[in-house]
Backbone of each chain as ProteinMPNN parsed JSONL, in Angstrom:
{"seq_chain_A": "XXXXXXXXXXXXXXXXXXXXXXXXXXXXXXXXXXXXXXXXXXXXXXXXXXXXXXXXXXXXXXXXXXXXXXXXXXXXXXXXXXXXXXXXXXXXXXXXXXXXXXXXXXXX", "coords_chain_A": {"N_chain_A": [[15.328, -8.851, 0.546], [15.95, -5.121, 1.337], [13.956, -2.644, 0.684], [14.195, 0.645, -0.503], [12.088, 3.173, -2.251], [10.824, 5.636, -4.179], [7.874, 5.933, -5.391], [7.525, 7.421, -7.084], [9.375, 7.286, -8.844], [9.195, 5.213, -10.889], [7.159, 5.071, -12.322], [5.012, 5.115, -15.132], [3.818, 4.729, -18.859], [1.982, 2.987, -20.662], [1.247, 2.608, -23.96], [-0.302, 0.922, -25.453], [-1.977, -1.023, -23.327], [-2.338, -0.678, -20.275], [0.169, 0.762, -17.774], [2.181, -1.559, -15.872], [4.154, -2.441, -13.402], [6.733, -4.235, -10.875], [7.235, -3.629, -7.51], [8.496, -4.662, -4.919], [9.094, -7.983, -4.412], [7.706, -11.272, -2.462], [7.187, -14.257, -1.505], [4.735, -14.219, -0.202], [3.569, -11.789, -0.723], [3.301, -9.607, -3.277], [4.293, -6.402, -4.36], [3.283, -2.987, -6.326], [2.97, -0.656, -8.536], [0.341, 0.194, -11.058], [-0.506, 1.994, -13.686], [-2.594, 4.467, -15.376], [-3.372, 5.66, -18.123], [-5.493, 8.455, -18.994], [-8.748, 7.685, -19.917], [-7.99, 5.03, -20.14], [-8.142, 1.364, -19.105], [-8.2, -1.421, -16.544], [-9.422, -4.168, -17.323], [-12.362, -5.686, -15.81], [-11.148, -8.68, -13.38], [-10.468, -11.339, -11.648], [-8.307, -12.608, -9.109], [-7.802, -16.446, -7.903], [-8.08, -17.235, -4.92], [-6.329, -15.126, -4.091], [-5.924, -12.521, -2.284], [-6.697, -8.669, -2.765], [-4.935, -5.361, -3.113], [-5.78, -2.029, -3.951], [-4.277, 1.298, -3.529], [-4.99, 4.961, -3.955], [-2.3, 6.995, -5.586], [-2.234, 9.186, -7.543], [-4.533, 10.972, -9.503], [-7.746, 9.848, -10.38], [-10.266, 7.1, -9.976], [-12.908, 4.911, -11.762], [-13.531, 2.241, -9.888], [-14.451, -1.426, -9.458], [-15.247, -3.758, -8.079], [-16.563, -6.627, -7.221], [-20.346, -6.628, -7.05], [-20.066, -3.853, -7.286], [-19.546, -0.146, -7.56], [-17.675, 2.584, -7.863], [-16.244, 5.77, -7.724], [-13.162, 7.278, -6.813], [-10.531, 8.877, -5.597], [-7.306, 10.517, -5.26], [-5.75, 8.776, -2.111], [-7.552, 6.806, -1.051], [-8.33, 3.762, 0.012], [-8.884, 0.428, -1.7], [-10.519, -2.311, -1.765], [-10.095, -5.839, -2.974], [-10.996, -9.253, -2.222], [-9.996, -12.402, -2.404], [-10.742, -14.101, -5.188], [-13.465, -12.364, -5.731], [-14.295, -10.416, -8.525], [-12.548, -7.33, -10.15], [-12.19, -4.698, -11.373], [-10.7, -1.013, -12.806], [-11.152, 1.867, -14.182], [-9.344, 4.456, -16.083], [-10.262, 7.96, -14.534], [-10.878, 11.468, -15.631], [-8.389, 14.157, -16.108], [-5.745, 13.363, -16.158], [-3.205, 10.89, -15.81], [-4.057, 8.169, -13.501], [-2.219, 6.637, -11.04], [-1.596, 3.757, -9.046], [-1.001, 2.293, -6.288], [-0.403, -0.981, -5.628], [-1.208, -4.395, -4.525], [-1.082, -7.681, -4.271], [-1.932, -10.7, -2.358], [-1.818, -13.881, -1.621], [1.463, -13.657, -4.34], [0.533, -13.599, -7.342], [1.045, -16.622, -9.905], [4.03, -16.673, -11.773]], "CA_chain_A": [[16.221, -7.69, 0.591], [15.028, -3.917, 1.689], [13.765, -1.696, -0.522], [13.444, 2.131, -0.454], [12.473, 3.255, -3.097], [9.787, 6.716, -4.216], [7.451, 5.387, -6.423], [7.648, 8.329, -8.949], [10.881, 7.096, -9.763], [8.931, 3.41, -11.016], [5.832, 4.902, -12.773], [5.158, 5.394, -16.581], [2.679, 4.723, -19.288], [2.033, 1.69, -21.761], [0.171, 2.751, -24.573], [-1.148, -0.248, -25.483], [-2.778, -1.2, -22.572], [-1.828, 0.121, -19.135], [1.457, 0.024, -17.078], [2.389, -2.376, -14.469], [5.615, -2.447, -12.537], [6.826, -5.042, -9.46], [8.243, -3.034, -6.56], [9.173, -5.983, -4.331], [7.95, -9.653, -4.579], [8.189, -12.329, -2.173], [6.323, -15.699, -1.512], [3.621, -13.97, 0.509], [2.874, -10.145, -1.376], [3.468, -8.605, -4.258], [3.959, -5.073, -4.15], [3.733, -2.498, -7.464], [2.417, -0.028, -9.469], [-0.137, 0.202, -12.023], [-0.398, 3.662, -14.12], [-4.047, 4.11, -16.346], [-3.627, 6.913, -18.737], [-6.743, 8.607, -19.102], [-9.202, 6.923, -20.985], [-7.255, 3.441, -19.936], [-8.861, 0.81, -18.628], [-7.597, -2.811, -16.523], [-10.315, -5.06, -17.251], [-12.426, -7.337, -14.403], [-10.796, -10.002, -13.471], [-10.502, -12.453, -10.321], [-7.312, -14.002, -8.512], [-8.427, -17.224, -7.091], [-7.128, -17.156, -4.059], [-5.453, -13.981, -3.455], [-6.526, -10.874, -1.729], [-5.671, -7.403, -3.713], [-5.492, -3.888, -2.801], [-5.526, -0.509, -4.556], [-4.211, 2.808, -3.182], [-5.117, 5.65, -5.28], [-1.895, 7.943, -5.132], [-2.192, 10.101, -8.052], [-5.599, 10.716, -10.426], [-9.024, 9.666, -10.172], [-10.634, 6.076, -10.818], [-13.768, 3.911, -11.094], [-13.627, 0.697, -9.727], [-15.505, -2.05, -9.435], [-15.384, -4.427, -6.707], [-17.823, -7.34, -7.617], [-21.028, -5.399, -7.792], [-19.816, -2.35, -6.656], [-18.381, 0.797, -8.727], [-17.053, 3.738, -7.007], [-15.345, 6.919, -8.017], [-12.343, 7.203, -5.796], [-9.301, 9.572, -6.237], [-6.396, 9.784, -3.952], [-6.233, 8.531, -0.131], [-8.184, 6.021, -0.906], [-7.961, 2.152, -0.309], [-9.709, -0.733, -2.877], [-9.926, -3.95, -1.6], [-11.126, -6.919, -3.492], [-11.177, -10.087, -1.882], [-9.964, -13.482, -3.161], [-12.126, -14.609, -5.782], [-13.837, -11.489, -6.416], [-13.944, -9.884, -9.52], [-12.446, -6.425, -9.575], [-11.427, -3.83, -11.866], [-10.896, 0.256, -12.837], [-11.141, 2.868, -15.39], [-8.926, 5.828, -15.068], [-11.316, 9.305, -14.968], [-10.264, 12.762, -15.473], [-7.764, 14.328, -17.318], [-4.424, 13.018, -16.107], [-2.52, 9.76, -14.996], [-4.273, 7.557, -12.416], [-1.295, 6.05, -10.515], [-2.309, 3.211, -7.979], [0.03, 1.532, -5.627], [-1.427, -2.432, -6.23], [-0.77, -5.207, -3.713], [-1.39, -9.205, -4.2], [-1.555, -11.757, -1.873], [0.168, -13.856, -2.299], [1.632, -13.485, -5.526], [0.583, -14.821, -8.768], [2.264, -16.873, -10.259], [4.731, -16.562, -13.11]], "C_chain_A": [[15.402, -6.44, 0.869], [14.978, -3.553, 0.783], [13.197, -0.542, -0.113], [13.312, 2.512, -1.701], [11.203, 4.705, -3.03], [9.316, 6.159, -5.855], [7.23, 6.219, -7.798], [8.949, 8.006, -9.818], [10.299, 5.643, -10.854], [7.471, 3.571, -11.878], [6.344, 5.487, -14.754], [3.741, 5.066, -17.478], [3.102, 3.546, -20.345], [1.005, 1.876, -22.86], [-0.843, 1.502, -25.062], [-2.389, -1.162, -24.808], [-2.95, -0.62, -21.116], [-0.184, -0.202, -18.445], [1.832, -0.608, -15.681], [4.069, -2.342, -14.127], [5.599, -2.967, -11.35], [7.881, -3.847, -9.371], [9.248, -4.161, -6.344], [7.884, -7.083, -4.512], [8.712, -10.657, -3.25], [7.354, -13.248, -2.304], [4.749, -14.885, -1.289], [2.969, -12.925, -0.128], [3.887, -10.138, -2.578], [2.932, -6.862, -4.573], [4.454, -4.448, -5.456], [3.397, -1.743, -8.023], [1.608, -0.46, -10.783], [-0.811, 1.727, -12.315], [-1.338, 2.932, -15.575], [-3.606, 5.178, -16.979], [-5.086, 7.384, -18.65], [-7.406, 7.896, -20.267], [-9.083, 5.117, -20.748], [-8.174, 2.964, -19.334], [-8.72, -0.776, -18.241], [-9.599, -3.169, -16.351], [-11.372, -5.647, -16.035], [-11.623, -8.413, -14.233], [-10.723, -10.444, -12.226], [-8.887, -13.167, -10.342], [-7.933, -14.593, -7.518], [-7.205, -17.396, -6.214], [-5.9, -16.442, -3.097], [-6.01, -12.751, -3.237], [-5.722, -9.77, -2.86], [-6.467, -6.055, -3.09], [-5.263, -3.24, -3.726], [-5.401, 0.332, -3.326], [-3.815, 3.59, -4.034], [-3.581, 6.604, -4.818], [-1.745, 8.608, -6.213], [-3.872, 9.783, -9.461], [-6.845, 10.297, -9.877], [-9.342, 8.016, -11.085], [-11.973, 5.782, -10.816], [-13.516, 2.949, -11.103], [-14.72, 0.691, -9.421], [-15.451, -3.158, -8.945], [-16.701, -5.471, -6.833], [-19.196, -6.782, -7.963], [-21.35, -4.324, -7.613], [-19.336, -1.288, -7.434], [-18.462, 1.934, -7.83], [-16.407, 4.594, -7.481], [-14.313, 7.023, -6.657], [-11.198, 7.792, -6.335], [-8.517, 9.383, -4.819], [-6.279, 9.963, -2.808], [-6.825, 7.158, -0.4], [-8.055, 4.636, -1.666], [-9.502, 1.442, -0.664], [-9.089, -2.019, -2.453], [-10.692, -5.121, -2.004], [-10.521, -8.162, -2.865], [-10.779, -11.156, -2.739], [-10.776, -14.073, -3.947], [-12.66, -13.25, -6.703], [-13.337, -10.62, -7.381], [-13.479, -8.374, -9.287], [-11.843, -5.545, -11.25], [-11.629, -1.916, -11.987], [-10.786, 0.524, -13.799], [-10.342, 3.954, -15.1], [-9.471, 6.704, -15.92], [-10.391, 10.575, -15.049], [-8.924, 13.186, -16.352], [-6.185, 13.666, -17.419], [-4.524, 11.643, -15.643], [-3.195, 8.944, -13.907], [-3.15, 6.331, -11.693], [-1.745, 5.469, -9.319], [-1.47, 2.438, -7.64], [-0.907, 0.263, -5.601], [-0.666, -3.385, -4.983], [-1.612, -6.615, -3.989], [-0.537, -10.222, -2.974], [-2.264, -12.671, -1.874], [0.208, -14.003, -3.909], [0.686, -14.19, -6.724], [1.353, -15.079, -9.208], [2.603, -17.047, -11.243], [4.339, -17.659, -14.497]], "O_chain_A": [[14.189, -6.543, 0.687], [15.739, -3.882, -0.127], [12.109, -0.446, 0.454], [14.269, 2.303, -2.446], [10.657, 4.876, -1.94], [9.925, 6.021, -6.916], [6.934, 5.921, -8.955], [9.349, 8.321, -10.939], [11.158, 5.129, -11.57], [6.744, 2.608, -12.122], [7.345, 5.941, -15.308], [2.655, 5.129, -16.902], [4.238, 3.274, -20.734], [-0.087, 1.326, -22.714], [-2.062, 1.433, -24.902], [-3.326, -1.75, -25.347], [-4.001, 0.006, -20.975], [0.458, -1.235, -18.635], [1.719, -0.053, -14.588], [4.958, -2.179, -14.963], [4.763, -2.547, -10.55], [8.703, -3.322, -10.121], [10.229, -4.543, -6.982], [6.661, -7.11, -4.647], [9.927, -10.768, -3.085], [6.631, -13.165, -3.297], [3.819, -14.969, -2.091], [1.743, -13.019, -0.166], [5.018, -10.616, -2.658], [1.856, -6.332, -4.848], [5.517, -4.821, -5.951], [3.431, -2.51, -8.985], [2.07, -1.328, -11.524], [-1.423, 2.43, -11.511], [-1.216, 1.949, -16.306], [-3.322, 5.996, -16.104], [-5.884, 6.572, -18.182], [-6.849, 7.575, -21.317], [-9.874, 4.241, -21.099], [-9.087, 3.679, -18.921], [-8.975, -1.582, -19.135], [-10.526, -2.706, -15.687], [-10.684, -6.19, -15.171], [-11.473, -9.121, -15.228], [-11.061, -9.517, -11.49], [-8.397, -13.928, -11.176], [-8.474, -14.044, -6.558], [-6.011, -17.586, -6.444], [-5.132, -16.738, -2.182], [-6.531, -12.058, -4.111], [-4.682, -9.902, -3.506], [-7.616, -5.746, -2.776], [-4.485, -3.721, -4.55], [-6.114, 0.229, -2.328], [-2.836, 3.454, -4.767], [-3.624, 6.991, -3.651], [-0.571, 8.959, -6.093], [-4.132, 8.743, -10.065], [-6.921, 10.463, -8.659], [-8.959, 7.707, -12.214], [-12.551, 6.32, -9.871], [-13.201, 2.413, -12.166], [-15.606, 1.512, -9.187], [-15.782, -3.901, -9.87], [-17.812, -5.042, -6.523], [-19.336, -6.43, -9.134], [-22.452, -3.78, -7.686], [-18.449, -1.7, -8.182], [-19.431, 2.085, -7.086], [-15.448, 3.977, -7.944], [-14.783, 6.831, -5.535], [-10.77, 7.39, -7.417], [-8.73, 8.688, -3.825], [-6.571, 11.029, -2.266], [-6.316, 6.3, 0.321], [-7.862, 4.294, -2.833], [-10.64, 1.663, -0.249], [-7.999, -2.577, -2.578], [-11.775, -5.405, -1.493], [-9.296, -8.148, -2.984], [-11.135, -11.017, -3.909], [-11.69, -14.677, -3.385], [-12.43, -13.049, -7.895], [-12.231, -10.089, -7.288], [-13.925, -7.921, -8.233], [-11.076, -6.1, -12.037], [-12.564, -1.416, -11.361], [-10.347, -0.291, -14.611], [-10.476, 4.499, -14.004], [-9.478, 6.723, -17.151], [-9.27, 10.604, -14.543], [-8.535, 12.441, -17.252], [-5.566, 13.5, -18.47], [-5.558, 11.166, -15.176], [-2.488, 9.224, -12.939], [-3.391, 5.143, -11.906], [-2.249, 6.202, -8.468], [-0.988, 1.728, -8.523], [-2.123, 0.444, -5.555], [0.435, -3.022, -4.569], [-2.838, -6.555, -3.899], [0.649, -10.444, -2.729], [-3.455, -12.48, -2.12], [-0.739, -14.365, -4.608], [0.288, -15.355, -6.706], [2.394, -14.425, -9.27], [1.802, -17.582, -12.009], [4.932, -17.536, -15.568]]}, "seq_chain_B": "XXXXXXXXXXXXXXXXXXXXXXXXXXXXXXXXXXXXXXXXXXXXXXXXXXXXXXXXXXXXXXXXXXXXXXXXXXXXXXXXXXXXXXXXXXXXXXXXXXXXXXXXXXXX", "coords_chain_B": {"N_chain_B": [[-14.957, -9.357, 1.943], [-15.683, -6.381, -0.193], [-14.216, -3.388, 0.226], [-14.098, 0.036, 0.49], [-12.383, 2.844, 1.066], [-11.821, 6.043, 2.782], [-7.917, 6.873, 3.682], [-8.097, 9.263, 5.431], [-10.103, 9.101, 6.771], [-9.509, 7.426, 8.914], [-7.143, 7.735, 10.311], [-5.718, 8.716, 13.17], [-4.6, 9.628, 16.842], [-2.233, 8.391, 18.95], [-1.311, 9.481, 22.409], [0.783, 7.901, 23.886], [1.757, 5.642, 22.154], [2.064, 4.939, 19.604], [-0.496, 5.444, 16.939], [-2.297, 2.887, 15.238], [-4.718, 1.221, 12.931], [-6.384, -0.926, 11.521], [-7.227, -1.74, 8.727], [-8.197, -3.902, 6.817], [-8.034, -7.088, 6.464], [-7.113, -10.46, 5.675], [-6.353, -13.841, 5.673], [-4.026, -13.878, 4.331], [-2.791, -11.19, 4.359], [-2.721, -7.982, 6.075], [-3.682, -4.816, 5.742], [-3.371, -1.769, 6.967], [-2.936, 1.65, 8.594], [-0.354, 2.968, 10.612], [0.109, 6.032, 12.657], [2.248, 8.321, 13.461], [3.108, 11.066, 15.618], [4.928, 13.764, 15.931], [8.129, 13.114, 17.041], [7.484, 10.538, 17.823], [8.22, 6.806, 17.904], [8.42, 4.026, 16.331], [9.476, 1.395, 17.461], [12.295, -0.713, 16.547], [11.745, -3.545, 15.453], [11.008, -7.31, 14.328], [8.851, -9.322, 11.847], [8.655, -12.654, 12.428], [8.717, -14.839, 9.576], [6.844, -12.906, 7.811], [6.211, -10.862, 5.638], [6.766, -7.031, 5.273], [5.305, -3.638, 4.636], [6.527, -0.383, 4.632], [3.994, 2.848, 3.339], [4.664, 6.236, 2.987], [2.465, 7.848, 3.05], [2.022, 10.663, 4.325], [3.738, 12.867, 5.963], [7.128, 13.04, 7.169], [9.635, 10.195, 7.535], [12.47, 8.397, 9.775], [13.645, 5.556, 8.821], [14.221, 2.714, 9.206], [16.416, -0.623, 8.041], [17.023, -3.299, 8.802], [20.642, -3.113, 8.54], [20.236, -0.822, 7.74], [19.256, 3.115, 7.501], [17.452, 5.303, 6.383], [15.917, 8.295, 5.84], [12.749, 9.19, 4.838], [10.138, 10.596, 2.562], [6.725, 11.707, 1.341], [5.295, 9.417, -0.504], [7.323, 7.217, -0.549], [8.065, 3.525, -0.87], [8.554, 1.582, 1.256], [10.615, -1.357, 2.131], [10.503, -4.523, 4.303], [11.468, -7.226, 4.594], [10.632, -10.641, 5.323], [11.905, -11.694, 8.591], [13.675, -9.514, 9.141], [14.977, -7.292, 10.943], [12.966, -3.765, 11.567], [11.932, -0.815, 11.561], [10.902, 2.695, 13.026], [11.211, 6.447, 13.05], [8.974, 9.045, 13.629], [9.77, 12.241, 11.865], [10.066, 16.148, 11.442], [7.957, 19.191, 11.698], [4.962, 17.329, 11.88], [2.774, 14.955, 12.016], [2.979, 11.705, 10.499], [2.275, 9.8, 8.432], [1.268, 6.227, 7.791], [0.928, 3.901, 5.387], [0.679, 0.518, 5.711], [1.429, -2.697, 5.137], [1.296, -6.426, 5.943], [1.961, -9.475, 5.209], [1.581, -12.896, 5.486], [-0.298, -12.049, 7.863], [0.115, -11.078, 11.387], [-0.454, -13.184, 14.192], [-3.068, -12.956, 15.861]], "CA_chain_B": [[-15.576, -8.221, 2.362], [-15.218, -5.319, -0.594], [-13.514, -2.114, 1.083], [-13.413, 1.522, 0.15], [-12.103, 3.996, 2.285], [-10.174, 7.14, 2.183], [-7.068, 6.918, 4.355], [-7.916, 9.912, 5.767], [-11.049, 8.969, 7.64], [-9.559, 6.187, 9.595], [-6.14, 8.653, 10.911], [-5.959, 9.086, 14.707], [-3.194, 9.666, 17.449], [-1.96, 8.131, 20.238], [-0.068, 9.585, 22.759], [1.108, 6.673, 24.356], [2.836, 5.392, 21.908], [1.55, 5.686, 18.139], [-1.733, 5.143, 16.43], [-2.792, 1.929, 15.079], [-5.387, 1.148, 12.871], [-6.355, -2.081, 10.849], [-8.339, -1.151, 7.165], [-8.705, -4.786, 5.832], [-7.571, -8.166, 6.681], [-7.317, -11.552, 5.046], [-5.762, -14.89, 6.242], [-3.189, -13.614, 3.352], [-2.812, -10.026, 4.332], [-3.217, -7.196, 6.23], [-3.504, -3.492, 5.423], [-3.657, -0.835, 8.0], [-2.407, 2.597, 9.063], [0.288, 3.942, 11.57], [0.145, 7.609, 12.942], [3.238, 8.852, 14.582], [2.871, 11.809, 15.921], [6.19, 14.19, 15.936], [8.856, 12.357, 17.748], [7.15, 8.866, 17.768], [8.974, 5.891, 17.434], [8.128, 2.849, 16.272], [10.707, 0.794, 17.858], [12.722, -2.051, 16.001], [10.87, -4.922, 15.721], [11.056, -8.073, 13.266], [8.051, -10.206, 12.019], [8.938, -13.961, 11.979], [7.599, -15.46, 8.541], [5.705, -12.361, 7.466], [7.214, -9.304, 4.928], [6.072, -5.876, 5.883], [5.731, -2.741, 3.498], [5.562, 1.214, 4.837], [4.452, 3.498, 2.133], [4.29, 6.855, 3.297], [1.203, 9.031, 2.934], [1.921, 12.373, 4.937], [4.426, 13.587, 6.76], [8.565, 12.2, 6.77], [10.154, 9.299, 8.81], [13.671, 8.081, 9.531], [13.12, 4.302, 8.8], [15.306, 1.587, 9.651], [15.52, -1.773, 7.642], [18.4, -4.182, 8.67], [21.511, -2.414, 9.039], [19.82, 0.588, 6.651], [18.54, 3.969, 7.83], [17.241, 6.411, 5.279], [14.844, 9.357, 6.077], [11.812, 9.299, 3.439], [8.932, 11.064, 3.016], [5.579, 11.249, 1.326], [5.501, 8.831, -1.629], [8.564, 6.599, -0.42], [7.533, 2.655, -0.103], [9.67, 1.064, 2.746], [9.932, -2.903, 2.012], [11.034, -5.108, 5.239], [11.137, -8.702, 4.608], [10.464, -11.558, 6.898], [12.559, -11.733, 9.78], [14.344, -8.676, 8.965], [14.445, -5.784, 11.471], [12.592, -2.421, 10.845], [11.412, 0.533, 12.87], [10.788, 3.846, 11.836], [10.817, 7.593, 13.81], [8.472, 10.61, 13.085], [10.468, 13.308, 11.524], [9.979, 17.343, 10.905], [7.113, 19.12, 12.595], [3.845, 17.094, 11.79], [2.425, 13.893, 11.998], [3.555, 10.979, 9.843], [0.952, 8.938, 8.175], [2.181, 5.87, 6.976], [-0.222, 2.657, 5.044], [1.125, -0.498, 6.053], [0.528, -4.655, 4.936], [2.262, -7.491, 6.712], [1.444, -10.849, 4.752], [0.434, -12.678, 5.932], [-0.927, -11.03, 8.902], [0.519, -11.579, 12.69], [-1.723, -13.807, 14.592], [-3.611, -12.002, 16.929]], "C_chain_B": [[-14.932, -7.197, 1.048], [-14.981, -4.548, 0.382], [-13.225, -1.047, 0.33], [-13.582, 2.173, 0.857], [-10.706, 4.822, 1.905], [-9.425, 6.871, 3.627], [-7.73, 7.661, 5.605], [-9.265, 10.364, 7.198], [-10.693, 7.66, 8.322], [-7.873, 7.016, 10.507], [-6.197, 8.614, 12.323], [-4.05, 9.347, 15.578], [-3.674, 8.707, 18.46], [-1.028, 8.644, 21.166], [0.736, 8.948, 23.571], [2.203, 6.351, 23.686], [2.871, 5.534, 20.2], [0.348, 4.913, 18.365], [-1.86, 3.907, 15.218], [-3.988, 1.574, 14.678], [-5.46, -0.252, 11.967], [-7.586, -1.366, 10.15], [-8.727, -2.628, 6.76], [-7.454, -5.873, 6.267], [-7.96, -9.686, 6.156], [-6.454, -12.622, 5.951], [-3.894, -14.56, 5.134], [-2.101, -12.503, 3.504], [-3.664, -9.264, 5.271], [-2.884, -5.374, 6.151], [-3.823, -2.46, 6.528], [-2.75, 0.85, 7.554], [-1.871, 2.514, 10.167], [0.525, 4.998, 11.554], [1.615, 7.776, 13.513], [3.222, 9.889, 14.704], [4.203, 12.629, 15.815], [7.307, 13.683, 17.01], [8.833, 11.376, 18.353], [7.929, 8.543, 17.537], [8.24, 4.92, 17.229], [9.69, 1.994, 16.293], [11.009, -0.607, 16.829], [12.35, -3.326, 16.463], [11.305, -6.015, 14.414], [9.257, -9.201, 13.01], [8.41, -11.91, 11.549], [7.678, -14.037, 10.58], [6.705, -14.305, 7.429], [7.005, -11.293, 6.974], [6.288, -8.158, 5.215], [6.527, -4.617, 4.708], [4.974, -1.57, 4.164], [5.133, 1.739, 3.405], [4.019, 4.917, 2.539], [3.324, 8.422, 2.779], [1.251, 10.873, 3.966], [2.847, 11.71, 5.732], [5.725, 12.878, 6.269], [8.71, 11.496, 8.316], [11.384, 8.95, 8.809], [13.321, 6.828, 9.833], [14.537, 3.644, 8.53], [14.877, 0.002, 9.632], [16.979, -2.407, 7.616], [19.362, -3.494, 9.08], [21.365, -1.159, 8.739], [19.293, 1.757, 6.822], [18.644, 4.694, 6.89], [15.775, 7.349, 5.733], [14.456, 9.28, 4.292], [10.541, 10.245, 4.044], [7.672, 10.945, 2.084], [5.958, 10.715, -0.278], [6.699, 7.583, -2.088], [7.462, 5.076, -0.307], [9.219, 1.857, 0.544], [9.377, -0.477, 2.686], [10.834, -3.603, 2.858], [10.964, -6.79, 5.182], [11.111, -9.282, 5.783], [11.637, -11.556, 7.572], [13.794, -10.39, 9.904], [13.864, -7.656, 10.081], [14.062, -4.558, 11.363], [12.195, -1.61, 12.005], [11.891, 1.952, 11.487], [10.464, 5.069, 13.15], [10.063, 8.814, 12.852], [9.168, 11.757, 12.989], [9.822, 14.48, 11.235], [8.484, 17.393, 12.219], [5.171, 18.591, 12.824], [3.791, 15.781, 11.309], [3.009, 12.77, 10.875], [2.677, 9.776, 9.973], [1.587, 7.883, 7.537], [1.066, 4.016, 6.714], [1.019, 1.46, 5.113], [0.481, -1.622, 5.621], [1.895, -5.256, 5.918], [1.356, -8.485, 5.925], [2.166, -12.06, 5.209], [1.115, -12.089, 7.227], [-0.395, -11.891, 10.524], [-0.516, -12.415, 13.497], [-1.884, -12.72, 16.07], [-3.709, -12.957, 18.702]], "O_chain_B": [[-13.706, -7.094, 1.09], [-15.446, -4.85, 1.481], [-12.26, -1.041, -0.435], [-14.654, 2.347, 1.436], [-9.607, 4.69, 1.368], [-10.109, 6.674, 4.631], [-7.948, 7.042, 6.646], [-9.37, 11.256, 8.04], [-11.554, 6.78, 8.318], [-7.718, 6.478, 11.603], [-7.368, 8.323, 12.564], [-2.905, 9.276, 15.131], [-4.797, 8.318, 18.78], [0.146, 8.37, 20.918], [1.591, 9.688, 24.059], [3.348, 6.533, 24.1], [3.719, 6.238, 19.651], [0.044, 4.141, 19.274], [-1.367, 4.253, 14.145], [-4.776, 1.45, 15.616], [-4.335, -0.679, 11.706], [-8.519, -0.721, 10.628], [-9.842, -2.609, 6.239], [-6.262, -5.585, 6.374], [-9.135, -10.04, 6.255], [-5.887, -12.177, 6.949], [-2.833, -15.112, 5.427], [-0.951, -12.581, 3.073], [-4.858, -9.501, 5.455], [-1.825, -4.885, 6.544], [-4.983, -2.609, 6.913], [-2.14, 1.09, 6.512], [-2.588, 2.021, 11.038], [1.174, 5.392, 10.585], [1.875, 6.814, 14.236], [3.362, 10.306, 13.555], [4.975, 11.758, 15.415], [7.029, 14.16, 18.11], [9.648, 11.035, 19.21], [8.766, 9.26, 16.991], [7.258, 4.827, 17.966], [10.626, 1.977, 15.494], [10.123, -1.367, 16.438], [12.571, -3.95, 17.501], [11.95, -5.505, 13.498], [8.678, -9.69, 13.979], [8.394, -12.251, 10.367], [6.519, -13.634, 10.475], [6.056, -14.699, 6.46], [8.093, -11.0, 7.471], [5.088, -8.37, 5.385], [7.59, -4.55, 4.091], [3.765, -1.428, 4.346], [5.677, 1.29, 2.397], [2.792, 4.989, 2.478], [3.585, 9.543, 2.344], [0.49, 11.839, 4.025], [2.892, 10.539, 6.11], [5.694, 12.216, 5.232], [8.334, 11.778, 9.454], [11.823, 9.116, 7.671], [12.741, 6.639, 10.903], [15.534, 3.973, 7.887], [14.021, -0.618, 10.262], [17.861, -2.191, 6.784], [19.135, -3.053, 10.206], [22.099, -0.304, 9.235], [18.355, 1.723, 6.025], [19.75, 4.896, 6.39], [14.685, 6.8, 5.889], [15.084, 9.289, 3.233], [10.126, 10.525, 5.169], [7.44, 9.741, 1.973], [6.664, 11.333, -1.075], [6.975, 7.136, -3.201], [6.33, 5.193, 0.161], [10.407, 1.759, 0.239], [8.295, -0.948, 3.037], [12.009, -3.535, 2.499], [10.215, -7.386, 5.957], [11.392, -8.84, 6.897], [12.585, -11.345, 6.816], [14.687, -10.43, 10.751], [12.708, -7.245, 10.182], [15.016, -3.91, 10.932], [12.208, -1.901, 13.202], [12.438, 2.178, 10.408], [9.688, 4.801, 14.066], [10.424, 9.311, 11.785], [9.254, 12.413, 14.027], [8.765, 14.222, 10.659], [8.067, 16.579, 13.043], [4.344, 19.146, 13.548], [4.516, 15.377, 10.399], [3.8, 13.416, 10.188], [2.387, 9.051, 10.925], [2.452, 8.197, 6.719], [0.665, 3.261, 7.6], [2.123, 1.607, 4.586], [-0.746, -1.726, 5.634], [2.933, -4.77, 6.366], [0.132, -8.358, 5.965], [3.396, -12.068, 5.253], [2.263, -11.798, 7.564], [-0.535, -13.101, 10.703], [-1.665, -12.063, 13.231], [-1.165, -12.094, 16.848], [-4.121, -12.366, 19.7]]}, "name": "protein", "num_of_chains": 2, "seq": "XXXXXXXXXXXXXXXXXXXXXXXXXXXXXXXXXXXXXXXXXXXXXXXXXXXXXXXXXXXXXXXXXXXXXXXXXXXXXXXXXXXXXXXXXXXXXXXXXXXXXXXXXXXXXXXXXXXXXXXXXXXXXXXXXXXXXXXXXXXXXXXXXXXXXXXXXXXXXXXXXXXXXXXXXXXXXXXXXXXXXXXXXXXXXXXXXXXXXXXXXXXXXXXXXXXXXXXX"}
């Protein structure tokens, strides 16, 4: 099905750990948000088998891209590779909001 | 292959017909940019097999998904599933930046 949607309408915060949100899903991608408070922080981790992007669109992060780490705020695309380990920290004083993409999905 | 890059160093025109760039490609996925310049089109097209997602980074477009036209602009994502028709025109007076995946990826 289409989807328009403005992703400020789809973002938020999870105190607990960070917040994730599916846009759209099909077989092939998964498209979605993930929102770091400051301070927050998604882990490393590896999907075997599925490519993943980041695009930063609001805040400042470091990732870390197997053995890579980078400061990167927004404009800018994160791409970890199937397999490779990957994760961020969000820097600075506000919200790091990052449009997230898997392919293909993981699965439920 | 890790990948970081700002959007904003990979941008270009065409005046032909739009601008076309590829950021990162997998057998899974691929991520790119399209430019349209002010009164570009990207004509209605469908991808057999493959879902397609605008999300637009600068400027506004009038995007067309199935029977659906809705003018968006920066911060909108635009989700076209497989075999579904989409296209999209450059609206207002300045360029229209817009990050794109197709999963998987069209064969070349």
């Amino acid at each position: 099905m289409a989807f328009f949607g403005d992703y400020r309408d789809f973002t938020g915060a999870d105190a607990g750990k960070y917040f994730k949100r599916t846009l759209c899903r099909s077989d092939a991608l998964m498209l979605g948000l993930n929102c770091l408070e400051p301070g927050q922080v998604q882990a490393a981790h590896a999907h075997d088998g599925a490519d993943k992007f980041y695009f930063v669109v609001e805040g400042e992060g470091r990732f870390t891209v197997g053995g890579e780490t980078r400061e990167a705020g927004e404009g800018v695309v994160v791409w970890a590779p199937a397999g490779v380990s990957h994760g961020v920290e969000s820097m600075g004083g506000r919200r790091l909001v990052l449009l997230v993409g898997i392919a293909p999905p993981p699965q439920p």
